[in-house]
C-alpha positions as CSV (number, residue, x, y, z in Angstrom):
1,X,0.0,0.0,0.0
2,X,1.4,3.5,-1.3
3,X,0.9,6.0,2.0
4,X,0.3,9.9,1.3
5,X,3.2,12.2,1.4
6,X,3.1,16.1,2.1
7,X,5.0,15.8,-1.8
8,X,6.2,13.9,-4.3
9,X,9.3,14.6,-6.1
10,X,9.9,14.1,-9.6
11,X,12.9,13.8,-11.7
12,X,15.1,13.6,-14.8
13,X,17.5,10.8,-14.9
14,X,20.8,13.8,-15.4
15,X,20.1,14.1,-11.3
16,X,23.3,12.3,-9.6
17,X,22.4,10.8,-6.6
18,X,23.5,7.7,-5.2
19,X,21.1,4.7,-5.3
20,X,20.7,4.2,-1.6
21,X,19.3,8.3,-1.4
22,X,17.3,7.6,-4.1
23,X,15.3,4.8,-2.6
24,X,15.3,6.3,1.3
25,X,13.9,9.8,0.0
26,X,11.3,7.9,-2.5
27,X,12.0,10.3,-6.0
28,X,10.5,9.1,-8.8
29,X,13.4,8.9,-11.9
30,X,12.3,9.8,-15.4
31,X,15.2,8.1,-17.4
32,X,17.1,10.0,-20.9
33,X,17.4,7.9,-23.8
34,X,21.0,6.6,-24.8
35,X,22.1,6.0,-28.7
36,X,24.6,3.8,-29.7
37,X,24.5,1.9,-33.0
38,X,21.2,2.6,-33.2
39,X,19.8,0.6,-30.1
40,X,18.2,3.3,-27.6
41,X,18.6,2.4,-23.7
42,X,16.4,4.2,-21.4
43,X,19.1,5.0,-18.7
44,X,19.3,3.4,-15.4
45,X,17.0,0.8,-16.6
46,X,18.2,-0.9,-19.6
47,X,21.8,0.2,-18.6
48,X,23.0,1.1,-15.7
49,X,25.4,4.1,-15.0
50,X,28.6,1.2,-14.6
51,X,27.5,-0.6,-17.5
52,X,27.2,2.7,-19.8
53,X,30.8,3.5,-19.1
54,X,31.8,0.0,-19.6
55,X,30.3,0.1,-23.1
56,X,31.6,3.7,-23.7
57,X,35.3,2.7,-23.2
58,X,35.4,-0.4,-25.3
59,X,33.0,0.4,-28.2
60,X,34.5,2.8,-30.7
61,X,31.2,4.3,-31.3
62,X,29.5,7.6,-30.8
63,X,26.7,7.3,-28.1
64,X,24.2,10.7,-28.2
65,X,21.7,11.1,-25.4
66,X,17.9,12.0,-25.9
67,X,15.2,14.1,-23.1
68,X,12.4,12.4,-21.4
69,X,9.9,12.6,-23.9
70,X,6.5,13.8,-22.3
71,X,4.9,10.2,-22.1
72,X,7.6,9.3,-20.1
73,X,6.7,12.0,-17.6
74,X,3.1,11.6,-17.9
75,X,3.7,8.0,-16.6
76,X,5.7,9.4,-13.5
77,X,3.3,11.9,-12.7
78,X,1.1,9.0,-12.6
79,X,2.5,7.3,-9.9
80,X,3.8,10.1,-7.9
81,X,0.2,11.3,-7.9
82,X,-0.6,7.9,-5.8
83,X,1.5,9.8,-3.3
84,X,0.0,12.9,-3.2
85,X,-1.8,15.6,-5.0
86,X,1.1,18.1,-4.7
87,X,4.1,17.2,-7.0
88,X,7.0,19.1,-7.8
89,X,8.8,18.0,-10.7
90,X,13.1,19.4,-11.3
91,X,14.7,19.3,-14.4
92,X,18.4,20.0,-15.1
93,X,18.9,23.2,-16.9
94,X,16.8,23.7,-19.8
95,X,20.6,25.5,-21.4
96,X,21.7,21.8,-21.3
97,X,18.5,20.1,-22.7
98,X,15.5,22.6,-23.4
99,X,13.9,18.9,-24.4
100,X,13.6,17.7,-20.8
101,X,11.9,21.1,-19.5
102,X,9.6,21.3,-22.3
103,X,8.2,17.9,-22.1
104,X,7.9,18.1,-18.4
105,X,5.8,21.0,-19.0
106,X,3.5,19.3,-21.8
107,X,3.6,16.1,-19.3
108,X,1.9,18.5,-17.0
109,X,-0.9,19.8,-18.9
110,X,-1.6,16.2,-19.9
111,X,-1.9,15.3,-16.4
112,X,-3.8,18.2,-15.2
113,X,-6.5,16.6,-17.6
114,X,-6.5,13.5,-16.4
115,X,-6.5,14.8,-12.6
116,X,-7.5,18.0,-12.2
117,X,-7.1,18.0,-8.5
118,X,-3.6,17.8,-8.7
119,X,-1.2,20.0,-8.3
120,X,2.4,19.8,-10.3
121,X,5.0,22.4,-10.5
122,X,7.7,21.8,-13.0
123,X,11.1,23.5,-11.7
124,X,14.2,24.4,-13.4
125,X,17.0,23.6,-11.0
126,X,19.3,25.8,-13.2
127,X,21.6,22.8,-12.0
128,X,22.8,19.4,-13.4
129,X,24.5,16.1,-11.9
130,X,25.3,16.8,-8.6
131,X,23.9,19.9,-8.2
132,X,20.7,18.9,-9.7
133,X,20.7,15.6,-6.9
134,X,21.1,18.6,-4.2
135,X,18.2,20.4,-5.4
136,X,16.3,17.2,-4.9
137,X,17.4,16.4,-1.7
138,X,16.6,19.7,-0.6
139,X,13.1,19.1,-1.5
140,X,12.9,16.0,0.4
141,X,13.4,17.2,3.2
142,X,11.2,20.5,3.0
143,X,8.6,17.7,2.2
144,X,9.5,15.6,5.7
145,X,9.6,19.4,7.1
146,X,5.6,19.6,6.3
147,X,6.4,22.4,4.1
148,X,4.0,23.2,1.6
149,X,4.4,23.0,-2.7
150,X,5.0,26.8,-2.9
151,X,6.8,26.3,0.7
152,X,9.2,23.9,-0.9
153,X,9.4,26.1,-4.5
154,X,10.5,29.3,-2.1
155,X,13.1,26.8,-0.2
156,X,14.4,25.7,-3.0
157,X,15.2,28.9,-5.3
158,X,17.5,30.4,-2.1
159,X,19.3,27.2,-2.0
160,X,20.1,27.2,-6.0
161,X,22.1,30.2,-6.6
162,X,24.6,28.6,-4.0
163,X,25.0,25.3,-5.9
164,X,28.2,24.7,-7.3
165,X,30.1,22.1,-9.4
166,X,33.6,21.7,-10.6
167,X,34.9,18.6,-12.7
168,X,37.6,17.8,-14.5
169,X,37.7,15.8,-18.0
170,X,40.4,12.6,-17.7
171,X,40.1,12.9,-22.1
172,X,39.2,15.0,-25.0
173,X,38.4,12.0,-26.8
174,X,34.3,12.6,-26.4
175,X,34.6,16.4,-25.5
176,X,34.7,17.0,-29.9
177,X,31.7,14.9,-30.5
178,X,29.5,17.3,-28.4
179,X,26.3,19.6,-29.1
180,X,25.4,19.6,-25.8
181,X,28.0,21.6,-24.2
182,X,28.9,24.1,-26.7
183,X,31.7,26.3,-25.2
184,X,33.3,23.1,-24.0
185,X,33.4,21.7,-27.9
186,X,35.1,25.4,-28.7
187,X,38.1,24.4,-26.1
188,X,38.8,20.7,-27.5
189,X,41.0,21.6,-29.6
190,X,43.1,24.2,-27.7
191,X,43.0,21.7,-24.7
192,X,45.6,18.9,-25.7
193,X,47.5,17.4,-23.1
194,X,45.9,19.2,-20.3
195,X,43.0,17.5,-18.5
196,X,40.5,20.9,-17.9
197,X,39.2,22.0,-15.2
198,X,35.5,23.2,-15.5
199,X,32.4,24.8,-13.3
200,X,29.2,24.2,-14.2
201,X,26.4,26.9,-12.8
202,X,23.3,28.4,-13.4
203,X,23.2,26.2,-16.5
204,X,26.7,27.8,-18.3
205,X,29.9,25.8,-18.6
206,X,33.4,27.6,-17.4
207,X,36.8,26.5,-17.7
208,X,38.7,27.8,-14.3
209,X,42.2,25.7,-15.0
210,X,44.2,23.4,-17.1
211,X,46.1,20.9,-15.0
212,X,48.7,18.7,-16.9
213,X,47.8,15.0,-15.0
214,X,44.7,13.9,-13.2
215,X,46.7,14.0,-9.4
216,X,47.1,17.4,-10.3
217,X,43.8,18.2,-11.3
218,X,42.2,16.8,-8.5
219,X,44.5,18.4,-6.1
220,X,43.8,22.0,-8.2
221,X,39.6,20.6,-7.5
222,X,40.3,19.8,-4.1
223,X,41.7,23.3,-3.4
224,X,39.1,26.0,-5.1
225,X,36.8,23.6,-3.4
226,X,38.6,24.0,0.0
227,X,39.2,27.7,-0.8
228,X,36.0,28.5,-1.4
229,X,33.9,27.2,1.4
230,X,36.5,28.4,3.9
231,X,35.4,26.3,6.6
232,X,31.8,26.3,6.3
233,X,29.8,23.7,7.2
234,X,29.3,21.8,2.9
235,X,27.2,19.5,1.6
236,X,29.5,17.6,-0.7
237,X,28.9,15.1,-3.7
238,X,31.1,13.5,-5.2
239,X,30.7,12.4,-8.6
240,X,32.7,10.0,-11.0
241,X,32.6,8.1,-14.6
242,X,34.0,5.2,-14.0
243,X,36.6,6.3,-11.8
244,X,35.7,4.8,-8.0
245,X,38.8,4.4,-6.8
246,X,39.8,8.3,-7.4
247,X,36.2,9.3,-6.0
248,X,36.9,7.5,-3.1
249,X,40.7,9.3,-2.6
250,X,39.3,12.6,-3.1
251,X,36.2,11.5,-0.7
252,X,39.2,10.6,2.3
253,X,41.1,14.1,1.0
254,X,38.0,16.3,1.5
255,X,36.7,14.8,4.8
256,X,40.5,16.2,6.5
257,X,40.1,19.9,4.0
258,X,36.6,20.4,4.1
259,X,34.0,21.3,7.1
260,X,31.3,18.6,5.3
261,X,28.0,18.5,7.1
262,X,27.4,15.5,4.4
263,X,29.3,14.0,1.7
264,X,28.6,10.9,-0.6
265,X,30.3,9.6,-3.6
266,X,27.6,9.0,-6.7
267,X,28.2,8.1,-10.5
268,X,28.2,11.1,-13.1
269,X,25.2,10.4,-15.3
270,X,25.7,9.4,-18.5
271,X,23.2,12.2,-20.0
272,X,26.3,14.5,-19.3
273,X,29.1,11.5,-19.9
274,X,27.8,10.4,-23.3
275,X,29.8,13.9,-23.9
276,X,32.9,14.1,-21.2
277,X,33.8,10.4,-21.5
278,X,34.7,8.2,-18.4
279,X,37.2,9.0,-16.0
280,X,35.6,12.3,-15.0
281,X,35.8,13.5,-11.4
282,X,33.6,16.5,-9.7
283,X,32.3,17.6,-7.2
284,X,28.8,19.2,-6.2
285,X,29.0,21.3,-3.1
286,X,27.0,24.1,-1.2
287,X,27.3,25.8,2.3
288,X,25.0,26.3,4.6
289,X,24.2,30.0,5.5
């Protein structure tokens, strides 16, 4: 038997959270297509994040990536409406896939039809990946705080402009391919031999530093990081493609440089990997205020 909720919380498969968050906090996952040789995989049910950057290493390939179309989000505002009536629905940045956002948006319509007692707000985190997972988390727990739809909306939009993430690319080998990330495409060929350092926020792309080896990139990562939150309590994710070991490293590194209030290692979506290849390491952080 399904019990009520205050909320339920809808979301695009690009959010990175770890599987165990993802099951205690109850979000519903609307999963992007993956391409490759013309067989589409709904992600994280036909393949799972490991398995994706398995395939992406040893196929020689070109895997693309496709938005939610708006059945697919019909079908989870379906089920998240057997949870409540109030549902609040985050997409990554519509800069990064205007698809996504716009068919949550039709979804919601189509839905409203069906049910007009509900009541679904489709957000744009202005996030991706990591950041995107925070927004979601942070919804969560307005929810368990018995705050209200437009209660959680107002939480929410404070919380996003002090979202942050910073990766860096382990090869340029995917970063040509791409027409997702546009300014990143302009760098790939300027970037040989360095592994880039990059922010991602408010849904624009930034290169902040060009380390020569990953140990020096992630020690460059670990440092703004450091820098920057100055001994405030964080929230910290850290993501990876393919690249557990180093995620954990830089996991034991930030718990002795970084005041974290949480931290958790999860695996960098392949919406965003299809085009950064595996070995990518980031991380997601806020401060509290």
């Amino acid at each position: 038997m399904v019990h009520p909720s205050k909320l339920a919380i809808v979301v695009d498969s690009s959010c990175c959270l770890p599987p165990r968050l993802l099951q205690e906090t109850g979000v519903i996952v609307v999963p992007h297509q993956l391409i490759a040789d013309g067989q589409v995989y709904r992600d994280g049910i036909d393949l799972n994040t490991s398995d994706f950057y398995l395939m992406q290493s040893r196929n020689g390939s070109v895997i693309t990536t496709s938005g939610p179309n708006p059945q697919a989000f019909l079908e989870a505002f379906r089920s998240a409406a057997q949870m409540s009536q109030s549902i609040l629905c985050i997409t990554l940045s519509p800069r990064f896939s205007p698809v996504t956002y716009d068919s949550a948006r039709i979804a919601a319509r189509l839905a409203l039809e069906e049910r007009p007692d509900l009541n679904i707000h489709v957000l744009d985190s202005r996030a991706v990946a990591g950041s995107q997972g925070f927004v979601a988390l942070e919804a969560h727990r307005a929810s368990k705080d018995g705050l209200s739809l437009p209660e959680t909306v107002a939480r929410i939009e404070k919380l996003v402009p002090r979202l942050h993430l910073l990766a860096y690319l382990d090869t340029l080998k995917y970063l040509g391919r791409s027409g997702k990330i546009t300014k990143a495409k302009a760098w790939a060929g300027t970037l040989l031999g360095f592994k880039p350092l990059v922010e991602l926020s408010q849904g624009e792309a930034t290169l902040i530093a060009r380390p020569r080896s990953s140990p020096k990139a992630m020690e460059r990562l670990l440092a703004i990081v450091s820098q920057r939150t100055a001994g405030s309590p964080s929230h910290v994710n850290i993501m990876h493609a393919n690249a557990l070991e180093r995620a954990h490293l830089l996991q034991k590194q930030a718990l002795r440089s970084i005041n974290c209030r949480e931290i958790f290692i999860s695996e960098f979506t392949p919406v965003m990997g299809a085009h950064t290849g595996p070995g990518l390491i980031g991380i997601a952080y806020y401060t509290n205020d």
